[in-house]
C-alpha positions in Angstrom: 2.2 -11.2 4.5 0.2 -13.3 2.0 -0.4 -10.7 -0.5 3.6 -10.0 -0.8 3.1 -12.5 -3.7 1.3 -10.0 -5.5 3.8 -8.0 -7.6 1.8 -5.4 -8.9 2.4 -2.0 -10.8 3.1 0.0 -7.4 3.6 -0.6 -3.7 0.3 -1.7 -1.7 0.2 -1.1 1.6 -2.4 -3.6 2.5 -2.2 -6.5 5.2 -3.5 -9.8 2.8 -3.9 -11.8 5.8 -6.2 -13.5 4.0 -7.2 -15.3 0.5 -4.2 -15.9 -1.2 -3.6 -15.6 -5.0 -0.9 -15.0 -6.7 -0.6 -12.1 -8.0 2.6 -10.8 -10.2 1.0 -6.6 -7.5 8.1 -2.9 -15.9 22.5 -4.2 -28.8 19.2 -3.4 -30.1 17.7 -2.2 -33.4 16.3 1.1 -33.5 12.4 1.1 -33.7 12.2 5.1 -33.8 9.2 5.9 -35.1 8.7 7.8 -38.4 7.5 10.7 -37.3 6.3 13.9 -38.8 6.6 17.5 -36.9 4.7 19.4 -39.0 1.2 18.5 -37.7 -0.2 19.9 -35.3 -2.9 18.8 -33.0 -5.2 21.3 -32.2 -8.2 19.5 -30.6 -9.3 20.9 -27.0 -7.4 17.6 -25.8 -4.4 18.2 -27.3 -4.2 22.0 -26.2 -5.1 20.8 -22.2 -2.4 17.8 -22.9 0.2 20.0 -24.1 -0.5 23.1 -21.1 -0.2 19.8 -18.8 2.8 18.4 -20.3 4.6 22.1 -20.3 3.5 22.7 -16.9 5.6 20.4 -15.1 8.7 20.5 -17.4 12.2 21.9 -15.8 13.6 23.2 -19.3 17.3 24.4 -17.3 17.6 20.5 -16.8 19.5 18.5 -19.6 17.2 15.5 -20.4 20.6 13.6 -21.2 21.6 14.6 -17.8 18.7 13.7 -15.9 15.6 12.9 -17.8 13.2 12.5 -14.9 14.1 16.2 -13.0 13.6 17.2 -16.8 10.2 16.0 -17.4 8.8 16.5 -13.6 11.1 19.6 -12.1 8.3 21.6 -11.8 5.8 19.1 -10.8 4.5 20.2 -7.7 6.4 24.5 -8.0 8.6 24.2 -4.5 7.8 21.3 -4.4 5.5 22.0 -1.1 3.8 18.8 -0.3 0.4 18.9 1.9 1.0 18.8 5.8 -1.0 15.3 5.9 0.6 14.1 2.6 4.0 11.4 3.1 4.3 12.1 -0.9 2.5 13.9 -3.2 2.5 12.2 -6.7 0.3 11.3 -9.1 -0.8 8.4 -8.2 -1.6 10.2 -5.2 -3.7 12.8 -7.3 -5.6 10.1 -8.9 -6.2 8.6 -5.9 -8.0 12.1 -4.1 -10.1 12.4 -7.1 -11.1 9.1 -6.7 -11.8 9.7 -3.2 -13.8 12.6 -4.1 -16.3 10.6 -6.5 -16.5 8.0 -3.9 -17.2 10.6 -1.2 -20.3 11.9 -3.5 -21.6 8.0 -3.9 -21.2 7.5 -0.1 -22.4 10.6 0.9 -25.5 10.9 -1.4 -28.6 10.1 0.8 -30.0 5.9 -0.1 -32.6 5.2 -2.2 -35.8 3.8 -1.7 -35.0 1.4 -4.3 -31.3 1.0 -3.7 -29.8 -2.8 -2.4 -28.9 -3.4 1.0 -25.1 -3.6 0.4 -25.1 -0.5 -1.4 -26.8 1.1 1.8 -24.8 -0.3 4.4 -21.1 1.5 2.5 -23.3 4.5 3.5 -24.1 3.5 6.3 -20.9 3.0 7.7 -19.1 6.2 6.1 -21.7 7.7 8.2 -20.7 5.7 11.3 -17.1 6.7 10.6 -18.1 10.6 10.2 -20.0 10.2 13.1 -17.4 11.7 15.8 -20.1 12.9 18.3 -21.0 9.3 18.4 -17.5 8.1 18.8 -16.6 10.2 21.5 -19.8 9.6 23.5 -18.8 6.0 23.3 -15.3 6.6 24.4 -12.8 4.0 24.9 -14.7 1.7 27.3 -16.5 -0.5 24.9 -12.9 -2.0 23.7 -11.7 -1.8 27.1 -14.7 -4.1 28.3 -13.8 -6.5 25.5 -10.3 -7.0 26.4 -11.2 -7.2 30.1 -13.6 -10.4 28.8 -10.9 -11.7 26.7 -8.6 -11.7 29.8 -7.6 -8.0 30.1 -4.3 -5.9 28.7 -1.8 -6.9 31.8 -0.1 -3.3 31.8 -3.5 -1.9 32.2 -5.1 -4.3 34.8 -1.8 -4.1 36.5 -2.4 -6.9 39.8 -5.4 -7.6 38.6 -4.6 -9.6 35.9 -4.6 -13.2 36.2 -2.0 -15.5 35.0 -3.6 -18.6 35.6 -5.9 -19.1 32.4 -3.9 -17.5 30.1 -3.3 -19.0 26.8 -2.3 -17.7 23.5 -3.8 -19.7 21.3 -7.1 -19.7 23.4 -7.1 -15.8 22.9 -6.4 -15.7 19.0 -9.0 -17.9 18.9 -11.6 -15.7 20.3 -9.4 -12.6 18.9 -10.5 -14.3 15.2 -14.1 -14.4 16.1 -14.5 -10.8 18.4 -12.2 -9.2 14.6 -9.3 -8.3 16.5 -7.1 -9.5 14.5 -5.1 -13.0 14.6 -1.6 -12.3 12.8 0.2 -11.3 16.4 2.8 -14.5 16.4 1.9 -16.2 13.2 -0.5 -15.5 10.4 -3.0 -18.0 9.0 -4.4 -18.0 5.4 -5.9 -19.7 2.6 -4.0 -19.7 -1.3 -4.7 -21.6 -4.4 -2.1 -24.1 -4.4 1.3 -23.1 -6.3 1.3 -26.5 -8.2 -2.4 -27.1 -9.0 -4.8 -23.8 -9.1 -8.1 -25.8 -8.9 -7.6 -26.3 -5.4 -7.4 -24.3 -2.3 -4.7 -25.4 0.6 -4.6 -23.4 4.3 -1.2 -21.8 5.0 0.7 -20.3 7.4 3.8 -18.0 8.2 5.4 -15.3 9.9 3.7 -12.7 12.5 2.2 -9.7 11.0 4.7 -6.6 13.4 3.3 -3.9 14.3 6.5 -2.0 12.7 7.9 -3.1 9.4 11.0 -5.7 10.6 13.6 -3.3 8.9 12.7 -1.3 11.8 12.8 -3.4 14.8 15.4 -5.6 14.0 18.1 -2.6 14.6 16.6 -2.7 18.2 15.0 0.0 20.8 17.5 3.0 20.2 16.3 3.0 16.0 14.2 6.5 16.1 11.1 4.9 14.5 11.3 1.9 17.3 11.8 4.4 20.1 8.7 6.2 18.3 6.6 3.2 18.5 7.6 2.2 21.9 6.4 6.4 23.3 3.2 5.2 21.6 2.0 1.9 23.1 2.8 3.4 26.8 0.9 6.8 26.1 -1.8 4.3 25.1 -1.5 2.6 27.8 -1.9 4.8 30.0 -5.1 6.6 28.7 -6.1 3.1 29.0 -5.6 3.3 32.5 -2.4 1.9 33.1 0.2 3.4 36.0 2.9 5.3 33.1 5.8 3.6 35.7 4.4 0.4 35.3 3.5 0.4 31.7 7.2 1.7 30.8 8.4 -1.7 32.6 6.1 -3.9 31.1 5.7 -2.5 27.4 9.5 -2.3 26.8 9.5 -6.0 27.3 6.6 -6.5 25.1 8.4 -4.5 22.8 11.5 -6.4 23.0 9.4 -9.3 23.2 8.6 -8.5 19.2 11.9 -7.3 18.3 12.8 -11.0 18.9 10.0 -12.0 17.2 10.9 -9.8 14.1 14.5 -12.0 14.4 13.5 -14.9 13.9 11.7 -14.1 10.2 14.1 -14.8 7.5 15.4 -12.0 5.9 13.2 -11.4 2.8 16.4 -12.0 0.3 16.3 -15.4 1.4 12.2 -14.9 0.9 12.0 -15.9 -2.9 8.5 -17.9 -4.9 10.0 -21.2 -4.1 11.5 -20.7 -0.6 7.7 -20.5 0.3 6.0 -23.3 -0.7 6.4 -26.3 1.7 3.3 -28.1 1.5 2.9 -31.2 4.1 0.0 -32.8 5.6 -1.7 -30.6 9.0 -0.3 -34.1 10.7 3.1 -33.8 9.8 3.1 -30.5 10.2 1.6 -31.5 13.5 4.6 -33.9 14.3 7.1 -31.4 13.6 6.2 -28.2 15.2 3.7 -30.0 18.5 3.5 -26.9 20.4 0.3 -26.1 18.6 -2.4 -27.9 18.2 -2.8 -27.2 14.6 -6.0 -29.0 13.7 -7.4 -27.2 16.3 -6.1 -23.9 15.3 -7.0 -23.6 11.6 -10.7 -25.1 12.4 -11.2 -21.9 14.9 -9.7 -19.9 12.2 -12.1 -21.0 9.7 -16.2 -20.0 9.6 -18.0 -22.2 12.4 -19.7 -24.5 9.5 -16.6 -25.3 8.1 -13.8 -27.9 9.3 -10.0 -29.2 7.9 -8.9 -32.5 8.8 -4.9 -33.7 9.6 -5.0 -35.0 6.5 -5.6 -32.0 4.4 -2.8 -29.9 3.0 -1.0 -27.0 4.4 1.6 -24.8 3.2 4.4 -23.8 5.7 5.6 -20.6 3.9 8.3 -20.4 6.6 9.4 -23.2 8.2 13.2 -22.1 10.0 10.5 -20.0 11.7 8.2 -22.4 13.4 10.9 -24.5 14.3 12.1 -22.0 16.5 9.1 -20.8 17.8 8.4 -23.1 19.9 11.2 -22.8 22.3 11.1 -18.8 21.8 7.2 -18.7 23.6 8.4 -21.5 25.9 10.5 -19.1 27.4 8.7 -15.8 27.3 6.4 -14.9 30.2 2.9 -15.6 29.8 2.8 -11.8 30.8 4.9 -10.4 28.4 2.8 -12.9 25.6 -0.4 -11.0 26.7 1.2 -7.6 27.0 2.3 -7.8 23.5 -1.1 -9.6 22.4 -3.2 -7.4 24.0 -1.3 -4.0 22.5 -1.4 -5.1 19.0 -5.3 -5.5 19.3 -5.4 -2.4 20.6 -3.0 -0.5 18.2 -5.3 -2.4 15.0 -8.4 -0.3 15.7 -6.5 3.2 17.1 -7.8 4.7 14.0 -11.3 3.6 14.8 -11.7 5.3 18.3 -11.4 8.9 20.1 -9.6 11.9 19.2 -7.2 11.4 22.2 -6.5 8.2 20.5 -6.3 9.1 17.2 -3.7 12.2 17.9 -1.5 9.4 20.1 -1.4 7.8 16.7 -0.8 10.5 14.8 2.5 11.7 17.1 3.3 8.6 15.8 2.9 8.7 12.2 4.9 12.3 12.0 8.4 10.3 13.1 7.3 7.3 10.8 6.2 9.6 7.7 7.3 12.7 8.6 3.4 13.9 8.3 2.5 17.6 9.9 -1.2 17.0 9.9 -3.9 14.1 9.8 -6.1 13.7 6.7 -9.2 15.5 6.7 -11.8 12.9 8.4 -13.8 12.8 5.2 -11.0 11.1 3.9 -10.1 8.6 6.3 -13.5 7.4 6.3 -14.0 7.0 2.3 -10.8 4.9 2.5 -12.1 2.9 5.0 -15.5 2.0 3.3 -13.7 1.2 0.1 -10.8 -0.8 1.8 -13.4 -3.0 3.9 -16.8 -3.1 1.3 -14.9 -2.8 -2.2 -17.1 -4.9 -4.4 -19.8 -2.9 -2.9 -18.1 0.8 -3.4 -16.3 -0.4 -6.7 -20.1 -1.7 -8.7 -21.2 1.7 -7.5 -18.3 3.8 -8.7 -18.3 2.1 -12.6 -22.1 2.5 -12.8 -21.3 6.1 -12.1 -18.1 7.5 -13.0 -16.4 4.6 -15.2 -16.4 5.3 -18.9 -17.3 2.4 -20.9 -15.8 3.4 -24.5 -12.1 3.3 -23.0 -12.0 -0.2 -22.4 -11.9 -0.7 -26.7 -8.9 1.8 -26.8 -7.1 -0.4 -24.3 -7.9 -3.8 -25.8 -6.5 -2.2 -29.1 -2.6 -1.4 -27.2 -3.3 -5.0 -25.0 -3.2 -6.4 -28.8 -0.1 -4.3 -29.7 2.3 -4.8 -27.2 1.4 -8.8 -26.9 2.4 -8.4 -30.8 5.6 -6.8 -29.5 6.4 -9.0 -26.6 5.5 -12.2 -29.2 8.0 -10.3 -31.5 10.8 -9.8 -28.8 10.5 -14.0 -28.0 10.6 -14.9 -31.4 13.6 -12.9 -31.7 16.0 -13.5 -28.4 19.2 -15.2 -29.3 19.8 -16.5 -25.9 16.6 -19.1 -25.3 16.2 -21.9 -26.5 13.8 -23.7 -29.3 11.2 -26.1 -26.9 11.5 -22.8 -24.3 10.9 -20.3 -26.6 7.7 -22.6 -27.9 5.9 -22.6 -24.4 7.0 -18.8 -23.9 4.8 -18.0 -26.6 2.1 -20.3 -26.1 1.8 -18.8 -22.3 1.9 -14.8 -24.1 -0.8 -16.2 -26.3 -3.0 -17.8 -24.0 -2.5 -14.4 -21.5 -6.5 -13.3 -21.0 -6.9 -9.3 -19.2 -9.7 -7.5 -17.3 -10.3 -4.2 -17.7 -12.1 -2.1 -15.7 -14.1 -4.5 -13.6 -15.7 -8.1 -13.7 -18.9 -8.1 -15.2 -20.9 -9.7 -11.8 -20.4 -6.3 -10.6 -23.2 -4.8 -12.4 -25.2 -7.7 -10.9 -27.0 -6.7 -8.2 -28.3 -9.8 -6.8 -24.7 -11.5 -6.8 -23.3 -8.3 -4.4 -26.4 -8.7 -2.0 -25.7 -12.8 -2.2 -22.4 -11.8 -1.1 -23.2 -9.3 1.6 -26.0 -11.9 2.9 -24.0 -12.0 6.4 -23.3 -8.5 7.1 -24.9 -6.0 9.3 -23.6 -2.2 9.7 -24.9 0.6 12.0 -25.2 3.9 11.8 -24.0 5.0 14.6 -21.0 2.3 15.8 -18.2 3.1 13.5 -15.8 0.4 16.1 -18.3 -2.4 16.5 -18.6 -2.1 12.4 -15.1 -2.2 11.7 -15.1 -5.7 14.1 -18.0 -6.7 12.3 -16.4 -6.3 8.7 -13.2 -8.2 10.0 -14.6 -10.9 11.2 -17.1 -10.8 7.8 -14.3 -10.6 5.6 -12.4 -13.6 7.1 -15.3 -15.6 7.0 -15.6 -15.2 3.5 -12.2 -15.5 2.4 -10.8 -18.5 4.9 -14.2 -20.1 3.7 -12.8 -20.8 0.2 -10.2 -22.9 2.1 -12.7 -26.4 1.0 -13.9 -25.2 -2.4 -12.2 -26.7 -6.1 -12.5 -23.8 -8.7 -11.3 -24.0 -12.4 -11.5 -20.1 -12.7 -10.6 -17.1 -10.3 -14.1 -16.4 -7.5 -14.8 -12.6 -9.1 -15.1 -11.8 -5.1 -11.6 -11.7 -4.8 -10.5 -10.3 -8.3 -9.2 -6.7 -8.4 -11.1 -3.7 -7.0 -12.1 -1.4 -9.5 -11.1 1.7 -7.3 -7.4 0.7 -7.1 -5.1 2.9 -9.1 -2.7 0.2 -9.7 -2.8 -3.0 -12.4 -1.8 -6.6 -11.9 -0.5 -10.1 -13.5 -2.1 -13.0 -11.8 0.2 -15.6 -12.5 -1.9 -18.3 -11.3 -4.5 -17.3 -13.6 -2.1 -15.9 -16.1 -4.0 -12.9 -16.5 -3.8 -9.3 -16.6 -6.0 -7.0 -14.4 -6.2 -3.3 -15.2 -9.3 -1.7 -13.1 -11.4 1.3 -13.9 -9.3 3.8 -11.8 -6.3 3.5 -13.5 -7.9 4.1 -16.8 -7.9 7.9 -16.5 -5.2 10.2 -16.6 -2.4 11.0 -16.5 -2.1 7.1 -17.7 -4.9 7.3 -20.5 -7.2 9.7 -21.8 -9.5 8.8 -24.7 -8.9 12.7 -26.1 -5.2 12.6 -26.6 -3.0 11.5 -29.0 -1.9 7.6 -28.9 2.0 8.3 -28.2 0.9 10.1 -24.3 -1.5 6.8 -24.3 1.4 4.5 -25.3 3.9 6.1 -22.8 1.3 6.0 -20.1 -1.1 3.1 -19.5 1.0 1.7 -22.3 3.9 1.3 -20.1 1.9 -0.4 -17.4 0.7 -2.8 -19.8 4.2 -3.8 -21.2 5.2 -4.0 -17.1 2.9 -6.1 -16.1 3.3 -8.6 -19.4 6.7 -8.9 -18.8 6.2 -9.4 -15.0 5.0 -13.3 -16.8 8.2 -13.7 -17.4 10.5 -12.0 -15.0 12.6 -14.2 -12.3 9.5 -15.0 -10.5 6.8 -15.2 -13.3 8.4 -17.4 -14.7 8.3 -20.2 -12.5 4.4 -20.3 -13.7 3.6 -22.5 -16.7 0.5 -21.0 -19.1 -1.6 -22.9 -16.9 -0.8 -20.9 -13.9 0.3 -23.6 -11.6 4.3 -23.2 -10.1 6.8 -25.3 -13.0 10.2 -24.9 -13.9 9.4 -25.6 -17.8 12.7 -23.4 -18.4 15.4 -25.5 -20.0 18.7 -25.1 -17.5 20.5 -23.7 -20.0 18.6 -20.8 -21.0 17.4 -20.2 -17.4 21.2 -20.3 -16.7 22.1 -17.6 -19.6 18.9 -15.6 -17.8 20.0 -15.3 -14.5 23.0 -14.1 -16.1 21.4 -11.1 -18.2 19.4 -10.1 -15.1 22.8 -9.8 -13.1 23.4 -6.6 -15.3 20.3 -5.0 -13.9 21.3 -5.8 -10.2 24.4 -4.2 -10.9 23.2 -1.1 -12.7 21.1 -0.4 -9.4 23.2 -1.6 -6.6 25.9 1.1 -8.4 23.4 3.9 -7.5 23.2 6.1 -4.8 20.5 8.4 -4.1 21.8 11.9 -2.8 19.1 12.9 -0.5 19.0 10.2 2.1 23.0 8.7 1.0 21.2 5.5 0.5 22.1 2.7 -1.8 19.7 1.3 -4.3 19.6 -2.4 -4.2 18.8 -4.1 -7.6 17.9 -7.4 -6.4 15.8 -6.6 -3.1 14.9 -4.3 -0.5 15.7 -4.6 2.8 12.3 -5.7 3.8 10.9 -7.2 0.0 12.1 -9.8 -2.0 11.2 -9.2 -5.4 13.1 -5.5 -6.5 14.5 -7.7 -9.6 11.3 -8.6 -10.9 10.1 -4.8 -10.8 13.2 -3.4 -12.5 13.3 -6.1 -14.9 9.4 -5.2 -15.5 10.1 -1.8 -15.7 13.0 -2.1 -18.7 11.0 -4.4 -20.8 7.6 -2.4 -20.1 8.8 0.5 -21.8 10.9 -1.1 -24.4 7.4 -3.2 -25.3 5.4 -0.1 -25.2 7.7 1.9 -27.4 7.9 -0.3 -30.1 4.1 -1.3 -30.2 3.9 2.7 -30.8 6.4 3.2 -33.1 4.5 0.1 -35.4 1.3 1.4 -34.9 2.8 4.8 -36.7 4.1 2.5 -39.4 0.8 0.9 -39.6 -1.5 4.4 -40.3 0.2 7.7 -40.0 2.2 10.1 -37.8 -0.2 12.0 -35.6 -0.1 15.5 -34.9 2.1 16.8 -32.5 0.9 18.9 -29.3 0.6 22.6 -30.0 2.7 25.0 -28.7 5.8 22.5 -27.7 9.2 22.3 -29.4 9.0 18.4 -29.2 8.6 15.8 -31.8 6.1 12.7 -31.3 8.8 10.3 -30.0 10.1 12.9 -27.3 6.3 13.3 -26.1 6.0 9.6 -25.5 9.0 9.3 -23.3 7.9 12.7 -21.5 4.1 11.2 -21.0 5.9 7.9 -19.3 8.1 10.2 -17.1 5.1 12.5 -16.0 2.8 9.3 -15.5 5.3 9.1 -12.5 6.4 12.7 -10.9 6.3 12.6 -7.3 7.5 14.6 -4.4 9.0 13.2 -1.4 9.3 13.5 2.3 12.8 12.6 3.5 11.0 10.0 5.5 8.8 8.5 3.5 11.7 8.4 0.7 14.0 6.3 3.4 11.1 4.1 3.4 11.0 3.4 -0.4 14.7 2.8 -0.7 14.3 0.6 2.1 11.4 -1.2 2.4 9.3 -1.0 -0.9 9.6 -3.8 -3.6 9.4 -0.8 -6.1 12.2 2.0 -6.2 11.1 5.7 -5.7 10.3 6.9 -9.2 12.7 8.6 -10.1 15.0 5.5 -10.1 11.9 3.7 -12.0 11.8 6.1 -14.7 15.7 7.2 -15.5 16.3 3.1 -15.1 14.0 2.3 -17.9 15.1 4.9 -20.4 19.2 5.0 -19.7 18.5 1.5 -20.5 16.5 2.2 -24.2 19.1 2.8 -26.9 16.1 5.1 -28.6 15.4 7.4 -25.5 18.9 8.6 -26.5 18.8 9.1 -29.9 15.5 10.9 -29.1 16.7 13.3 -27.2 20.3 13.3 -29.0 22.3 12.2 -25.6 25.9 11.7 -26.1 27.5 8.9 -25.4 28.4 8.3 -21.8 26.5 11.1 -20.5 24.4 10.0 -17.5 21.1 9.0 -19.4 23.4 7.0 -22.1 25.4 4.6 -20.3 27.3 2.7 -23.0 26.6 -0.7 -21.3 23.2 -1.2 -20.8 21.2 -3.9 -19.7 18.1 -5.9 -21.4 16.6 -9.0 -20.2 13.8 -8.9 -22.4 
């Protein structure tokens, strides 16, 4: 829930139940670049890039029609996607080749000389890969835990005792044993919105076991009915009676379909909607159920304490005003069903084969999936989601290549030129605005690749100091790591910092890039640098479309509708005069329009402009997405007036301007399940790509007088929108 405030380049799937930053997770004159067709590149990089580029064109598609079925028709040829793939696309790709190298680090047998922490990633993809040990094991280790924690009611059946239950009591102990502790509400720690230097606890909604879009249409919604098959088959191999554990699990599960009801619909959910920051007594006087003092201390490491008069941050508050009388009248029963399953359904993945295939029966209504990922794979994701400073400082020693960061510095430079250039210039801001605009696009500092303590090797152990990891226990190592990982993270919650901890900056193994508003810096890390986005061997204009247009998206996401509510310092401020703000809010109103008017043809969904269903910040990516690729564009087309037309790629009947909009399009082919696609529409912050890519470029007056469109044909809408 937390880590919704990171509006990044794509759609993370991660639960950031933890540390909190935030994170901003892309009439006009013609800036056609001068280009010359005569040239041809004929480097070995230019003739892979152009067999690349041709390979996945659809040349019986009218780019004026539809540019993105143009440049990525042939994509994937039938567009057959793998039986354990939701998607294939190329961030997808990227990220199996990235998997690959980490499989060789993980897999390659320790050193004698070789730290700790870098042994124990190996040692626990080896407790993951370890399935003989895992099914010796069986389920009864976690079953013995629950049974000391008070015991799964549907599973115990008259067993279970009523008369020491209590919630809070068990998310206590649930915090400590790393089973999780986001059931009915989740705790966690953020820099404060109005003054970075300091650290404030915070709480909010429960993390749901299914996304909220889901369960709020109720138990007959196919994915809901999905979900509820699963917890009873679970159940029951637990040991429960199947007649019983239908009774008792369908009120659990309409136990958290109630739950789900009372979260505020994420449209409502904007920047400022979630920052109520009181005292832990006042919050203490208005919501009494809880102890709260009590609460957040057990959350925290044992050596560390809040008092009531420390600040905390209640993101939600129509919530926790009515969740008090909602668990006053639910069955202590039904609490502990409900507790108890989601415990249970947070480590499926890290138990038996007839576990993991309950879960994956699952997963093929949810994602529409025909076949679980090779184990390999599950377990190389696992290390690097749990230990990534310890898996990312070994993948840049190995695989990262040094001389792109210069190459990437050189286009940061460029487009901040373009985007100071586009400031300067907008008609509609005002003088004392536009002044701090710039000062903030000045003052903007990046990372690329990775932070340098990385390559430190004492710093990673310093960190690690804590952690122990088996060989042979892949579950007692995952509950190890959680409760490791909280630990550190919640223990940040009493610390004053005039810079960003480099524990909790970027990973270097995400494919994905970032503006962290509170730092008001860009983040680009090593495994994004590679292609299709950037390649060191290929003409500038495929560089420019690619990792170009991510850097233009994620400068602009400064100063979208969210970004900019954030001062140059970082900290939340509205230093917008009304006026312009006002004549802001107006432009973006074209964009929500343009998107809410389209409907995709496969799933007869509607694309909302301004949010999901289930995010709250659509507007900020379309709006990032437009002025990306604008910014990129015309950084290209100066940096051609500023040396000289490069060669164009061999055996292609396109001009250098053309390959740049075809590069940005091909950065971003994908293939979708039906399912999966549903999701998107629905749930993700980002639109499918598709939308992404034919949004930005109906919206560039030069993408159609690149490709000659006429006016009023699909891709050349004679209104068109620009915010920035």
């Amino acid at each position: 829930m937390f880590g919704n405030a990171m509006q990044s380049l794509l759609q993370s799937n991660s639960r950031f139940t933890l540390l909190v930053v935030y994170l901003i997770t892309l009439a006009a004159t013609s800036h056609s670049a001068k280009v010359e067709t005569k040239t041809v590149c004929e480097t070995e990089g230019c003739v892979r890039a152009s067999e690349k580029l041709a390979s996945a064109l659809d040349r019986s598609i009218d780019p004026c029609d539809n540019f993105y079925d143009f440049a990525c028709g042939n994509f994937i040829p039938g567009g057959v996607i793998p039986d354990d793939k939701t998607k294939i696309d190329t961030i997808a790709v990227m990220n199996d080749h990235l998997q690959q190298q980490i499989r060789s680090i993980l897999e390659q047998k320790p050193q004698e000389d070789e730290i700790k922490a870098f042994k124990m990633t190996k040692d626990y993809y080896a407790s993951c890969m370890n399935s003989t040990a895992i099914e010796e094991q069986g389920i009864e280790p976690l079953k013995k835990l629950l049974q000391s924690l008070g015991g799964w009611p549907a599973v115990e059946g008259d067993d279970w005792s009523n008369d020491k239950f209590d919630w809070i009591e068990l998310m206590k102990k649930f915090r400590r044993e790393g089973l999780g502790h986001d059931y009915i509400l989740d705790f966690g720690v953020m820099l404060d919105l109005k003054n970075k230097t300091i650290f404030i606890a915070a709480i909010t909604r429960a993390i749901f076991g299914l996304s909220n879009e889901f369960l709020k249409k109720g138990l007959e919604e196919e994915r809901v009915k999905a979900y509820q098959k699963f917890m009873i088959d679970v159940a029951v191999l637990f040991g429960a009676n199947r007649s019983r554990a239908e009774i008792e699990l369908k009120e659990s599960l309409q136990f958290e379909i109630a739950l789900a009801q009372l979260a505020p619909s994420y449209i409502e959910y904007t920047i400022t909607a979630r920052y109520y920051p009181s005292t832990i007594k006042q919050l203490q006087d208005s919501n009494p159920y809880i102890n709260w003092l009590d609460y957040m201390n057990a959350m925290l490491p044992e050596d560390q304490s809040v008092n009531e008069n420390d600040t905390v941050n209640n993101m939600q508050p129509e919530f926790f005003n009515e969740l008090g009388k909602f668990l006053a009248s639910t069955p202590n029963r039904t609490l502990a069903n409900y507790i108890m399953w989601r415990a249970v359904n947070s480590v499926t993945t890290k138990l038996t084969t007839d576990v993991r295939n309950l879960r994956f029966e699952f997963n093929k209504v949810l994602y529409g999936v025909k076949k679980q990922e090779p184990r390999w794979l599950e377990c190389s994701e696992a290390v690097t989601s749990s230990m990534g400073i310890a898996v990312g400082a070994q993948y840049v020693r190995k695989y990262f290549n040094e001389s792109s960061k210069g190459a990437v510095l050189d286009m940061l430079a460029d487009i901040r030129a373009e985007f100071l250039d586009i400031l300067q210039n907008v008609n509609w801001m005002d003088d004392e605005t536009r002044r701090i605009a710039l000062e903030k696009a000045r003052t903007t500092t990046y990372l690329i690749g990775y932070p340098d303590e990385l390559l430190n090797e004492t710093k990673i152990e310093e960190y690690f100091r804590n952690l122990e990891i088996q060989s042979d226990n892949f579950l007692a190592n995952h509950l190890r790591l959680d409760t490791f990982e909280k630990d550190v993270l919640f223990g940040h919650l009493i610390s004053v910092t005039d810079k960003v901890d480099w524990t909790f900056i970027s990973r270097p193994t995400e494919v994905n890039a970032f503006n962290v508003l509170q730092l008001n810096n860009l983040q680009f890390p090593a495994a994004i640098l590679q292609e299709p986005f950037f390649s060191p061997d290929r003409p500038r204009y495929m560089n420019y479309g690619g990792v170009g247009f991510i850097i233009g998206h994620e400068t602009t996401h400064g100063f979208d509708d969210t970004g900019s509510k954030f001062d140059l310092d970082g900290n939340m401020n509205d230093w917008w005069d009304p006026n312009t703000r006002a004549i802001f809010l107006e432009r973006t109103k074209c964009v929500i329009g343009q998107y809410d008017n389209i409907t995709d043809s496969k799933t007869n969904l509607t694309l909302r402009g301004e949010a999901s269903r289930g995010n709250y910040n659509r507007l900020s990516e379309n709006i990032a997405d437009i002025g990306g690729i604008r910014e990129a564009y015309y950084a290209y087309s100066h940096w051609v007036d500023r040396n000289q037309p490069e060669g164009v790629l061999p055996n292609l009947n396109f001009n250098q301007n053309q390959i740049f909009w075809i590069s940005f399009a091909q950065s971003w082919c994908a293939v979708y399940r039906l399912e999966e696609l549903k999701n998107e529409i629905l749930t993700s912050d980002h639109l499918p790509h598709m939308f992404r890519i034919n949004g930005a470029a109906m919206n560039m007056e030069e993408f159609s007088s690149d490709f000659n469109c006429p006016t009023d044909s699909p891709m050349n809408p004679s209104k068109k929108c620009r915010v920035w």
